[in-house]
ZANUVO-467843 format. One line per field, with one value per residue: residue number from 1; chain; y, x, z of N, C-alpha, C in turn. Coordinates in steps of 0.001 Angstrom, whole numbers. Each point is the difference from the previous one (the first is absolute). Layout:
seq NUM  ...
mol A  ...
n.c2 Y  ...
n.c1 X  ...
n.c3 Z  ...
ca.c2 Y  ...
ca.c1 X  ...
ca.c3 Z  ...
c.c2 Y  ...
c.c1 X  ...
c.c3 Z  ...
//
This chain:
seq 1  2  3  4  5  6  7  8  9  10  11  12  13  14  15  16  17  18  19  20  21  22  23  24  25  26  27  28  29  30  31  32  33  34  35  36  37  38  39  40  41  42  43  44  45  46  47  48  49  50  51  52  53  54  55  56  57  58  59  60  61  62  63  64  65  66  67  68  69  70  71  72  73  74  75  76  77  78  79  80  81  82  83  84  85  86  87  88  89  90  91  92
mol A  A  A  A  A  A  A  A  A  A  A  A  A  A  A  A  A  A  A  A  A  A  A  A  A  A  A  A  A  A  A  A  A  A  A  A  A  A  A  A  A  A  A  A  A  A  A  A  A  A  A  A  A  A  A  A  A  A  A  A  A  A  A  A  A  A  A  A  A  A  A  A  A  A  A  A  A  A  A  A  A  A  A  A  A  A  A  A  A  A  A  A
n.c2 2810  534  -1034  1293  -1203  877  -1182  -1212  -289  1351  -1613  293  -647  1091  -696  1028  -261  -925  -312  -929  -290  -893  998  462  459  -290  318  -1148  -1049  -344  -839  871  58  400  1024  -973  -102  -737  -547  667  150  -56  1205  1  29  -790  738  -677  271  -791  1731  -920  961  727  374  940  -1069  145  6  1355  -576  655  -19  -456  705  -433  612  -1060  377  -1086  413  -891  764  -1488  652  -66  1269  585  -831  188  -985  587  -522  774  -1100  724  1123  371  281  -429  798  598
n.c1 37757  138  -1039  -848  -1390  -566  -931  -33  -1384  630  102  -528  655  28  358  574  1216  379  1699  -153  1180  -694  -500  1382  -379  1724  -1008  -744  -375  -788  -8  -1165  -292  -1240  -904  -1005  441  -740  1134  -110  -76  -799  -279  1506  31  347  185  1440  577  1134  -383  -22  735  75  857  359  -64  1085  -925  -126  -619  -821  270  -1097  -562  -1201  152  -1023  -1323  380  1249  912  277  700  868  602  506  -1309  588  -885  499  -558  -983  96  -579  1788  -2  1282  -1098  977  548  912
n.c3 36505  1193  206  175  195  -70  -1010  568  -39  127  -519  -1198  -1184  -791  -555  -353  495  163  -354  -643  504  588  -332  -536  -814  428  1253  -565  1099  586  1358  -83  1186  77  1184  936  694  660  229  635  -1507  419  -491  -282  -1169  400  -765  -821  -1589  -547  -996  -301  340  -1202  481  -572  1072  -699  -395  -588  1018  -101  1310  635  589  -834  929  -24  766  887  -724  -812  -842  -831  -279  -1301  396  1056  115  -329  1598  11  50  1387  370  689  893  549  1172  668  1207  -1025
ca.c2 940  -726  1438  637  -963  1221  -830  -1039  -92  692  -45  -737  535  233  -365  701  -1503  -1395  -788  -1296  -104  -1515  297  656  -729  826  1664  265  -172  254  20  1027  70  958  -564  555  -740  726  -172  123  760  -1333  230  -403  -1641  -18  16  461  -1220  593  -676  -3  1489  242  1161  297  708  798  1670  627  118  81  -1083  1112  -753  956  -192  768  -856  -1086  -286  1020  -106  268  242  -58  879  617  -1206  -875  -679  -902  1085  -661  621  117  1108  626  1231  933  846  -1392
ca.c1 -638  -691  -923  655  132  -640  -347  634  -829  164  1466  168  645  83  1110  -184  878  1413  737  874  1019  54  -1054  -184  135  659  -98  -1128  -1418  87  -1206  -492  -877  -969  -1030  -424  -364  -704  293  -1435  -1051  -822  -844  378  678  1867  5  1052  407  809  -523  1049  10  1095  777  1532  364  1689  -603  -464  -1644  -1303  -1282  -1322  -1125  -838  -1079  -1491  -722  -110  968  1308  765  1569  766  1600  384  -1189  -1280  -335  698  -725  -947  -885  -1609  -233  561  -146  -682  938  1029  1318
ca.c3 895  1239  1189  1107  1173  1052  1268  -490  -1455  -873  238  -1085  -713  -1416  -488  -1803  -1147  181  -1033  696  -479  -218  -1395  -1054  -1663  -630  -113  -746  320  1475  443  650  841  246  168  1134  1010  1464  1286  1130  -500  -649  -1795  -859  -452  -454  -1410  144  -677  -734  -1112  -1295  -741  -1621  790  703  1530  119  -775  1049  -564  730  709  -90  427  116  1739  388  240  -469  -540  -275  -1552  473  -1013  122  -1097  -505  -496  1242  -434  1214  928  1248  552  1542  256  1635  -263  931  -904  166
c.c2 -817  1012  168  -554  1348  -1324  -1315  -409  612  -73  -922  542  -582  -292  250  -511  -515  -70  -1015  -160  -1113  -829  910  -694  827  1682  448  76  -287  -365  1146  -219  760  -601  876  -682  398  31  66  423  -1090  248  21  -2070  160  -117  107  -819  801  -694  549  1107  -250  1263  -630  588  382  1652  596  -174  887  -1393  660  -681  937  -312  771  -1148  -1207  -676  658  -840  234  214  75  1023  -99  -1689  -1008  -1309  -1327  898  -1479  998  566  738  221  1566  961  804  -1156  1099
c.c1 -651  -804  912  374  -495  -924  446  -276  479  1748  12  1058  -97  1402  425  953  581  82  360  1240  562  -932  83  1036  807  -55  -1028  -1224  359  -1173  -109  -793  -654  -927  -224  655  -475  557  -973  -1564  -1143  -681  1011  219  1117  -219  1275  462  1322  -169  1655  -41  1066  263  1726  205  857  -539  -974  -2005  -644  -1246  -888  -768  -1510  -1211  -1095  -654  -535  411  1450  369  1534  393  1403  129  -1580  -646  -679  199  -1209  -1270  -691  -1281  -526  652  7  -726  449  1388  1240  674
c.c3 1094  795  1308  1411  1505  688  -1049  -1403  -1119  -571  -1407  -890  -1328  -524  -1161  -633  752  -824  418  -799  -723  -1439  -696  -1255  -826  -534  -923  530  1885  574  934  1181  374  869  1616  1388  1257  1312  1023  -251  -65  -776  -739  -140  -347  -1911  -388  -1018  -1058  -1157  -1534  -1006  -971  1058  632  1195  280  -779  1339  -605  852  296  318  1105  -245  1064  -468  791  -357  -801  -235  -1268  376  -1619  -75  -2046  -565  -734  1311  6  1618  617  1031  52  1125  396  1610  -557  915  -892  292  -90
//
């Protein structure tokens, strides 16, 4: 998800999965990427890391992102799988 960008600042994004292709483990495990980045925003920090999920990326999952203030909970099939301490407070 990316802000709307109506003025520049407001141009961060929430990143609710990457797969990397180049990291996965015979269809068993996978590195996942989750996280924030700010492009023009300067209250966000670039927060952004791929963390090693037991998931089959050839299956169909639910990714998640849960947005509230001042933070966002990332999940993959309802478990949480990363939380940042930082949230765009604009609409995306």
């Amino acid at each position: 998800m990316v802000g709307i960008e109506d003025l520049p600042h407001r141009s961060a994004e929430i990143c609710i999965f990457e797969v990397f292709g180049d990291a996965i483990d015979e269809g068993r495990s996978a590195a996942v990427g989750v996280g924030v980045h700010p492009f023009r925003d300067p209250a966000i920090v670039d927060e952004f890391a791929a963390a090693r999920v037991v998931v089959d990326v050839g299956e169909p999952h639910v990714y998640a992102a849960d947005w509230g203030p001042g933070r966002v909970d990332f999940m993959i099939d309802g478990e949480r799988v990363r939380t940042v301490e930082q949230a765009p407070d604009y609409p995306m």
